[in-house]
N, CA, C and O atoms as a GROMACS GRO file, in nm:
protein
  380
    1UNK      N    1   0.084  -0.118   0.000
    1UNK     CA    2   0.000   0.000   0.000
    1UNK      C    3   0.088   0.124   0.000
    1UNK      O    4   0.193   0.135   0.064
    2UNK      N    5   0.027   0.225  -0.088
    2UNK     CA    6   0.128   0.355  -0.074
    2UNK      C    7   0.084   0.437   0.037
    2UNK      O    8  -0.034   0.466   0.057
    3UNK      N    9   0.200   0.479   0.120
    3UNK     CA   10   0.213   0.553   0.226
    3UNK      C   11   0.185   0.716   0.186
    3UNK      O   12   0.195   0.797   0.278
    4UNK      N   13   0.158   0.753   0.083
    4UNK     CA   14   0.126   0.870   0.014
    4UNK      C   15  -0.014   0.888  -0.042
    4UNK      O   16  -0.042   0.887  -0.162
    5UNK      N   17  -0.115   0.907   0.077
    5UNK     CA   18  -0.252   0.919  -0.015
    5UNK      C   19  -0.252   1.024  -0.127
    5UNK      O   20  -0.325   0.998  -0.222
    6UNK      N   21  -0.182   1.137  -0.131
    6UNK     CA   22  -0.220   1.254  -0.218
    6UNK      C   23  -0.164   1.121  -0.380
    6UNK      O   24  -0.229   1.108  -0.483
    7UNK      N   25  -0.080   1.072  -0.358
    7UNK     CA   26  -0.019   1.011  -0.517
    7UNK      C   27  -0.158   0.929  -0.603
    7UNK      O   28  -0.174   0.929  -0.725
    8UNK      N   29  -0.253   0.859  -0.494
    8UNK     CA   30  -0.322   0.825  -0.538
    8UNK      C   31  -0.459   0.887  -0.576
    8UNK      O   32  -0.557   0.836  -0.630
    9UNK      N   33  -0.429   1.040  -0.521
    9UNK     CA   34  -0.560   1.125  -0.603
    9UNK      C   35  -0.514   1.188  -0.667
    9UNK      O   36  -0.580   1.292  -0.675
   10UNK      N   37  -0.419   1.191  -0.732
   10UNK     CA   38  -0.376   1.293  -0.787
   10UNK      C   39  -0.360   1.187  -0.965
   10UNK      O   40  -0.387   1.229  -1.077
   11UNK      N   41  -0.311   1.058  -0.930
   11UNK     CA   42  -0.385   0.968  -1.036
   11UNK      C   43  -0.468   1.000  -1.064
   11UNK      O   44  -0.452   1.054  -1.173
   12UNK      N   45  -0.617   1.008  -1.015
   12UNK     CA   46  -0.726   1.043  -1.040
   12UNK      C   47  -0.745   1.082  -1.180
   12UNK      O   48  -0.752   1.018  -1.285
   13UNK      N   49  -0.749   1.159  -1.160
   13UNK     CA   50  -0.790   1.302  -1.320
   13UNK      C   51  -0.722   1.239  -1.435
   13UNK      O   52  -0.769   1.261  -1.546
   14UNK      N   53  -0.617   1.163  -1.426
   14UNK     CA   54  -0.522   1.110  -1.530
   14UNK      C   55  -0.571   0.950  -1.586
   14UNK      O   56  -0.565   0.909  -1.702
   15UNK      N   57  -0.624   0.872  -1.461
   15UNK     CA   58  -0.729   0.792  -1.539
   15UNK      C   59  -0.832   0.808  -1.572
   15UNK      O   60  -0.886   0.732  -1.654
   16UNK      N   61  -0.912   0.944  -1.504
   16UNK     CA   62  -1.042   0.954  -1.600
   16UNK      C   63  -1.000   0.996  -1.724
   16UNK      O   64  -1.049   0.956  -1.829
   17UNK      N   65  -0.902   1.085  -1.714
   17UNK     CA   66  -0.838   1.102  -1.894
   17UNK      C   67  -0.812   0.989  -1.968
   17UNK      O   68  -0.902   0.980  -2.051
   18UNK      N   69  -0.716   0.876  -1.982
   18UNK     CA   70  -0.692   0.768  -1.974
   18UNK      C   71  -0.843   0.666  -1.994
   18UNK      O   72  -0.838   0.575  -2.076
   19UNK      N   73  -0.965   0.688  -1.919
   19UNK     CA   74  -1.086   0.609  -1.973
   19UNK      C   75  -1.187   0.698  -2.069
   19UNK      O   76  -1.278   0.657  -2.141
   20UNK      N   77  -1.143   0.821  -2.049
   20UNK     CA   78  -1.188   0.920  -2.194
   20UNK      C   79  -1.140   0.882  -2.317
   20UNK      O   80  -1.211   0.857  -2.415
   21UNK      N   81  -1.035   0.878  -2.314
   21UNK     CA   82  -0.946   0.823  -2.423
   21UNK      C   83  -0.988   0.686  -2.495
   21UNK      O   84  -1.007   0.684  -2.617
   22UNK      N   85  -1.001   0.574  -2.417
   22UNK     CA   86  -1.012   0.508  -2.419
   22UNK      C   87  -1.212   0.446  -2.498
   22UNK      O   88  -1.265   0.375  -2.583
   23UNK      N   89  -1.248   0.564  -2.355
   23UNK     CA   90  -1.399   0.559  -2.461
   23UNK      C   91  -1.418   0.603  -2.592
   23UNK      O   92  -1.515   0.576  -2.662
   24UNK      N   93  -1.356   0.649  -2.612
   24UNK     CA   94  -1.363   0.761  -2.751
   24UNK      C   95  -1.303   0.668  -2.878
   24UNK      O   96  -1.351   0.668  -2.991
   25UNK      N   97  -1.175   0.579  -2.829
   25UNK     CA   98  -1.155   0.472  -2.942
   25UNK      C   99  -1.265   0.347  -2.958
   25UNK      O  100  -1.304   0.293  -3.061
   26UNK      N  101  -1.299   0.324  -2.830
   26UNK     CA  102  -1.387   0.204  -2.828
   26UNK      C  103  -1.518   0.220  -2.932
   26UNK      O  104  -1.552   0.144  -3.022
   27UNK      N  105  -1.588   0.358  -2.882
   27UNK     CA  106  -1.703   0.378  -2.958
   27UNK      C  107  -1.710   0.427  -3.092
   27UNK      O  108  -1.814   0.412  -3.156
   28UNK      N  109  -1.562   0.512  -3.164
   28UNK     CA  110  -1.524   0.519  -3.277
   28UNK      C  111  -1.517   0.365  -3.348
   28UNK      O  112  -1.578   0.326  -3.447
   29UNK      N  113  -1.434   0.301  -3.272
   29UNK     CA  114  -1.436   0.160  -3.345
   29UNK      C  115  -1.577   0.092  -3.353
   29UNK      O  116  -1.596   0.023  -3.453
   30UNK      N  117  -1.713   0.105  -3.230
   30UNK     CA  118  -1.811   0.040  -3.261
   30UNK      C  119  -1.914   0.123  -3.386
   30UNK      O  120  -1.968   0.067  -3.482
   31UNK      N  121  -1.920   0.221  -3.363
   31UNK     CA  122  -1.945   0.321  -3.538
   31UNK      C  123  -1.861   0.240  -3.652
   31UNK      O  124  -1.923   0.197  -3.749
   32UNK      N  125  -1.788   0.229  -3.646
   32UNK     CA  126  -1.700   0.153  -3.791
   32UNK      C  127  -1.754   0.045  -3.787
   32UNK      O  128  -1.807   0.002  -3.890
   33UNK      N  129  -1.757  -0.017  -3.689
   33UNK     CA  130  -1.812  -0.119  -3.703
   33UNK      C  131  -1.980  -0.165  -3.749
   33UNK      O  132  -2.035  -0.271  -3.780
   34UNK      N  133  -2.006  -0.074  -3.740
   34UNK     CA  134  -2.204  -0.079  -3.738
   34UNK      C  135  -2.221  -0.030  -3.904
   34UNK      O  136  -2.303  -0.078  -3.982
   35UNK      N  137  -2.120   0.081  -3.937
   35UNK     CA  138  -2.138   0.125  -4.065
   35UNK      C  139  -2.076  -0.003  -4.148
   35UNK      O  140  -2.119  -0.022  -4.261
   36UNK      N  141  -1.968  -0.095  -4.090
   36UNK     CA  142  -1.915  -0.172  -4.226
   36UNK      C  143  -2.035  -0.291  -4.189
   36UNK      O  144  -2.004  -0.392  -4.252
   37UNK      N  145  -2.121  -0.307  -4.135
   37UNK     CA  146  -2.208  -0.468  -4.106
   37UNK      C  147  -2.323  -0.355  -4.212
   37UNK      O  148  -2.341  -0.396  -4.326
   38UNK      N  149  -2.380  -0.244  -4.180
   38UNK     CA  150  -2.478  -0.208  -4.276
   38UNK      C  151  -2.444  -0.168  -4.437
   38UNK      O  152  -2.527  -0.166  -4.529
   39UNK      N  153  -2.326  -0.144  -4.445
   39UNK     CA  154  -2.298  -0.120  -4.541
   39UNK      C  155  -2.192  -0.285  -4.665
   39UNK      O  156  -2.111  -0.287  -4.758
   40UNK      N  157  -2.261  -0.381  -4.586
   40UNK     CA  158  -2.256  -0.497  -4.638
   40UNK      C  159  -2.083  -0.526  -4.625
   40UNK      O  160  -2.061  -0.641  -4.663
   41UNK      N  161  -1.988  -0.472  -4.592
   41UNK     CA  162  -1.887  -0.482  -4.613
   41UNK      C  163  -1.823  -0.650  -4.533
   41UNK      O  164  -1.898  -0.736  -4.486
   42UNK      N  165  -1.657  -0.659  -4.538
   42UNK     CA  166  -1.607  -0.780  -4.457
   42UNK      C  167  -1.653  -0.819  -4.345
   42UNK      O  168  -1.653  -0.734  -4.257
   43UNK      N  169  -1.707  -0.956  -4.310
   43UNK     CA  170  -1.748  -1.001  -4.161
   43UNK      C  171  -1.629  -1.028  -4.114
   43UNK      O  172  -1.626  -1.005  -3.993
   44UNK      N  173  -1.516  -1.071  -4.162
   44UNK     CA  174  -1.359  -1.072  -4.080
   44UNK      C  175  -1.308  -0.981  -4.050
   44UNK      O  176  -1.209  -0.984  -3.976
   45UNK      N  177  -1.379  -0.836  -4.114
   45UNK     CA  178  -1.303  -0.719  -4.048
   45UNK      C  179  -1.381  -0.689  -3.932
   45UNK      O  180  -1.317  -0.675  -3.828
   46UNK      N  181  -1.500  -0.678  -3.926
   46UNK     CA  182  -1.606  -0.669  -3.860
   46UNK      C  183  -1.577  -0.735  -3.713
   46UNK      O  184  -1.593  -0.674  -3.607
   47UNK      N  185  -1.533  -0.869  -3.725
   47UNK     CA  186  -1.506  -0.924  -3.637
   47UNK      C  187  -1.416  -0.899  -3.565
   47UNK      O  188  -1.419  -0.894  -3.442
   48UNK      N  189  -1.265  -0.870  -3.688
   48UNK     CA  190  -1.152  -0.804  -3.590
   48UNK      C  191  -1.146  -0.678  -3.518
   48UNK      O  192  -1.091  -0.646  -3.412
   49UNK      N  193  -1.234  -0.600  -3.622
   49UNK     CA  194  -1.246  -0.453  -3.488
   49UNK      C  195  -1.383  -0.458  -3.382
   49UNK      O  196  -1.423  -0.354  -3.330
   50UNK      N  197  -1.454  -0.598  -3.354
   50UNK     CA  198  -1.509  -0.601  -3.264
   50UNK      C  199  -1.438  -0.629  -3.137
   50UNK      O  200  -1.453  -0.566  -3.032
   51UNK      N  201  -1.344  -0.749  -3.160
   51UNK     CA  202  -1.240  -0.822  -3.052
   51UNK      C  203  -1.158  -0.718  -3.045
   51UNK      O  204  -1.130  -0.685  -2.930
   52UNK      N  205  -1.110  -0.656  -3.128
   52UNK     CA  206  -1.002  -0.529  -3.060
   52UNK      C  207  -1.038  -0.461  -3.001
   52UNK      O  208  -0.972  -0.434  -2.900
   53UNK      N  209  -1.162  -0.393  -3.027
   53UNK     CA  210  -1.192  -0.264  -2.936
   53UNK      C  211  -1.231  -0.328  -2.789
   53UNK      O  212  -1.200  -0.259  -2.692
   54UNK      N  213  -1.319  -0.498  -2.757
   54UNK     CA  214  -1.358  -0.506  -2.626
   54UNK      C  215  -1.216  -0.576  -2.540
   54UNK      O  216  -1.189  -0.582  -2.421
   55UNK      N  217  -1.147  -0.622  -2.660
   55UNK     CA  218  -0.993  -0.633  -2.587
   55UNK      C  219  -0.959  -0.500  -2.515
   55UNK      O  220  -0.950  -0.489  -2.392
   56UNK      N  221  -0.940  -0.390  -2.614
   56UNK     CA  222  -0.877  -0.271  -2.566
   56UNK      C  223  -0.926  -0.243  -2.464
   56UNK      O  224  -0.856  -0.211  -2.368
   57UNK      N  225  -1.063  -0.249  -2.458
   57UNK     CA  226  -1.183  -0.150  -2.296
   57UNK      C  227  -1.144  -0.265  -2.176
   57UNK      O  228  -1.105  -0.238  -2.062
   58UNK      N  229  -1.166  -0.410  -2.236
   58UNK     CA  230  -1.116  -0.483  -2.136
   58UNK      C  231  -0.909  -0.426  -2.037
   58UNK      O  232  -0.876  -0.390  -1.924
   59UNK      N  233  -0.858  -0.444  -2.129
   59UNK     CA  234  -0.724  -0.429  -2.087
   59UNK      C  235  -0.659  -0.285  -1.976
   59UNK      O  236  -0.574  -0.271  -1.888
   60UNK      N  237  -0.760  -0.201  -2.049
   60UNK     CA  238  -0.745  -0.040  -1.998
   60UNK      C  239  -0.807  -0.079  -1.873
   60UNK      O  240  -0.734  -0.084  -1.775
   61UNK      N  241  -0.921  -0.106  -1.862
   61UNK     CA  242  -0.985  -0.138  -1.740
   61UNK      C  243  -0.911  -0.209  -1.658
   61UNK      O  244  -0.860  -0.145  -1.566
   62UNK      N  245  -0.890  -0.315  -1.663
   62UNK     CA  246  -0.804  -0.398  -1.560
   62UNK      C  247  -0.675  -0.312  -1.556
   62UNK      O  248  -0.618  -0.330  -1.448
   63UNK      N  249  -0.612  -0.228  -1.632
   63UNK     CA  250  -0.443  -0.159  -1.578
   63UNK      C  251  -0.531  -0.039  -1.462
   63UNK      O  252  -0.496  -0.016  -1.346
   64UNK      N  253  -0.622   0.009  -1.518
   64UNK     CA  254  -0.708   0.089  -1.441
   64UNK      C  255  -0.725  -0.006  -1.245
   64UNK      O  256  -0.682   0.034  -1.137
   65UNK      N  257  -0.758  -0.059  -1.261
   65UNK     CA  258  -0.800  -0.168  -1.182
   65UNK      C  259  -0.664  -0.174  -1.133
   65UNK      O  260  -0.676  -0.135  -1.017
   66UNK      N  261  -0.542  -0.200  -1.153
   66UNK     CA  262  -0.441  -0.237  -1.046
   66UNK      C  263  -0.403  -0.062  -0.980
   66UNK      O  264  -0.301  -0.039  -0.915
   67UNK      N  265  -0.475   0.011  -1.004
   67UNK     CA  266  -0.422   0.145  -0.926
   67UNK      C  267  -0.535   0.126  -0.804
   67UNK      O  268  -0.509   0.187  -0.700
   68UNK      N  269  -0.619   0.072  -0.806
   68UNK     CA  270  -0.719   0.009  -0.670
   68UNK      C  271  -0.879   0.056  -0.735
   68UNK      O  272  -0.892   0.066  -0.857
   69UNK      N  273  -0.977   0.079  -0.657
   69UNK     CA  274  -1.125   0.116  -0.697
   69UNK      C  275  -1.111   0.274  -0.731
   69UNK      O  276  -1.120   0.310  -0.849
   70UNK      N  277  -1.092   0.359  -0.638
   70UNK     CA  278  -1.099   0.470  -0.724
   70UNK      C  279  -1.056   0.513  -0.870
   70UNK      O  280  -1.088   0.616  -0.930
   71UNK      N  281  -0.972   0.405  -0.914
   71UNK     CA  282  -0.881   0.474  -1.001
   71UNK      C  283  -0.980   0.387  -1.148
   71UNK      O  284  -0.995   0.436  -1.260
   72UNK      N  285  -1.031   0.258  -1.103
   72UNK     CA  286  -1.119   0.210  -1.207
   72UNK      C  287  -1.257   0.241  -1.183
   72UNK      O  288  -1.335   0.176  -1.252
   73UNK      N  289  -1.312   0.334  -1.092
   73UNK     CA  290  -1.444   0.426  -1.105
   73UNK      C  291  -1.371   0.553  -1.178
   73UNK      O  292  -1.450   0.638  -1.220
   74UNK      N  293  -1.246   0.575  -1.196
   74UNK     CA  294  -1.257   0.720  -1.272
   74UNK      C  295  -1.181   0.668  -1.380
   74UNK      O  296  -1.154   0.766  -1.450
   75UNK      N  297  -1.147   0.598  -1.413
   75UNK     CA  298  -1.152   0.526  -1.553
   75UNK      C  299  -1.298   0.476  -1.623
   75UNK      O  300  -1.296   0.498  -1.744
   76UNK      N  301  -1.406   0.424  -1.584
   76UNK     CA  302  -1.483   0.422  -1.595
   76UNK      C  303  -1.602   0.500  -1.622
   76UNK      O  304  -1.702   0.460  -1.681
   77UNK      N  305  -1.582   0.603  -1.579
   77UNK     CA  306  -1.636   0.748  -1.528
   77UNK      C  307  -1.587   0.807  -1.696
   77UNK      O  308  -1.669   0.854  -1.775
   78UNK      N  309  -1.489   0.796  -1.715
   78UNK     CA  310  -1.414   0.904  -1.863
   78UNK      C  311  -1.474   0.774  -1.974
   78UNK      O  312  -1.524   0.838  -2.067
   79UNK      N  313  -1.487   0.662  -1.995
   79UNK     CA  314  -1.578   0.586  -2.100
   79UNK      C  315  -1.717   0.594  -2.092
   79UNK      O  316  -1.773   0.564  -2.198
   80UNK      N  317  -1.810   0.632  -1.974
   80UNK     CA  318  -1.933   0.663  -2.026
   80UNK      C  319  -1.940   0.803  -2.075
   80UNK      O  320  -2.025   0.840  -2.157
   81UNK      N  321  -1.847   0.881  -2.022
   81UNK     CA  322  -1.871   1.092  -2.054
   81UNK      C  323  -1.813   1.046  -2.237
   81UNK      O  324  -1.868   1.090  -2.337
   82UNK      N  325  -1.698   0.955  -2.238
   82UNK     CA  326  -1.724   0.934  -2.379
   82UNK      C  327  -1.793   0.876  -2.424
   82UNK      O  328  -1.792   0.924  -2.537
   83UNK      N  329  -1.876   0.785  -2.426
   83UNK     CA  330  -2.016   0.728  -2.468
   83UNK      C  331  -2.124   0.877  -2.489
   83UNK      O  332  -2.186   0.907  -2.591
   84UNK      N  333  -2.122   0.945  -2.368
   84UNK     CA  334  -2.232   1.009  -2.382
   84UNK      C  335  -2.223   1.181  -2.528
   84UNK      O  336  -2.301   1.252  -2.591
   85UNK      N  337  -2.080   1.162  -2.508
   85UNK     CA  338  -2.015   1.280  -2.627
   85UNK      C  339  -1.998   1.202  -2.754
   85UNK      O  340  -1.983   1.269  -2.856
   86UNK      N  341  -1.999   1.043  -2.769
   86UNK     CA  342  -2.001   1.044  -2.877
   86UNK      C  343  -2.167   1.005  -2.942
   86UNK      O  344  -2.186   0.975  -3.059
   87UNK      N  345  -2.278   1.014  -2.838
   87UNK     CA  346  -2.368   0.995  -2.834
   87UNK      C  347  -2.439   1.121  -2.927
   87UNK      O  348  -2.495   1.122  -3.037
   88UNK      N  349  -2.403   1.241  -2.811
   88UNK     CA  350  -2.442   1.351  -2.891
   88UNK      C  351  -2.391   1.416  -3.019
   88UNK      O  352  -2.447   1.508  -3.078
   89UNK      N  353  -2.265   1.350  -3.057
   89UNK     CA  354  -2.164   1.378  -3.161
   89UNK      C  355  -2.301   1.326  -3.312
   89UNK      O  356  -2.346   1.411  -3.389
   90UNK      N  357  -2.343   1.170  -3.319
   90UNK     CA  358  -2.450   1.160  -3.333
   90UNK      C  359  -2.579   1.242  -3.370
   90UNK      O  360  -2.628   1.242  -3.483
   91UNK      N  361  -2.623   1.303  -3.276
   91UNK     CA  362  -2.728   1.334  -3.260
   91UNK      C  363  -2.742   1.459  -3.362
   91UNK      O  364  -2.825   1.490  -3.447
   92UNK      N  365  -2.575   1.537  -3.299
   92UNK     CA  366  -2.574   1.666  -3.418
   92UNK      C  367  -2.551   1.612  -3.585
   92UNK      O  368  -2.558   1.708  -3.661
   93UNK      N  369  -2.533   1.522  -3.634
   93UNK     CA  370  -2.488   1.470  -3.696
   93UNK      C  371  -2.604   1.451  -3.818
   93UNK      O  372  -2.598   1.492  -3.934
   94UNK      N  373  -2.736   1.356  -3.735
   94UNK     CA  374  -2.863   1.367  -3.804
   94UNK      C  375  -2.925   1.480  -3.802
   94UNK      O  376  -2.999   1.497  -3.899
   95UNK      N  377  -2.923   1.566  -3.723
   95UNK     CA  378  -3.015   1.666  -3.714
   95UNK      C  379  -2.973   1.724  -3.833
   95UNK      O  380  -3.028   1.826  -3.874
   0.00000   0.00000   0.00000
């Protein structure tokens, strides 16, 4: 255990950056992905940027996860604010 609580909030802000990041590739890759299945394209590509991207969210998460719970609630925390920005990214998109 670190004898330095400030080191471990001060992580903080750097894994919610770090699961921002992270959301923002994941859900870019599931858009590519939704446009190449409707747009009839490769099911082997389809497939490979499905396993990559839940590899990637998986992997980030668990490195997230060895800094203890806070640090994978604010990793976690930066992939839904990116879910929800690339949600509205979307939204302006059709309108």
């Amino acid at each position: 255990m670190d004898d330095r609580p400030m080191t471990g909030l001060l992580a903080l802000p750097l894994c919610f950056l770090g699961g921002l990041l992270l959301g923002l590739v994941h859900f870019s890759a599931l858009r590519a992905t939704a446009a190449l299945i409707v747009g009839g394209g490769s099911a082997l590509l389809g497939l490979v940027l499905t396993l990559g991207r839940v590899a990637l969210l998986g992997a980030g998460l668990c490195a997230a996860a060895q800094g203890g719970a806070l640090a994978l609630l604010a990793a976690a925390a930066g992939v839904l604010v990116a879910r929800a920005l690339m949600l509205r990214r979307g939204r302006v998109a059709d309108a």
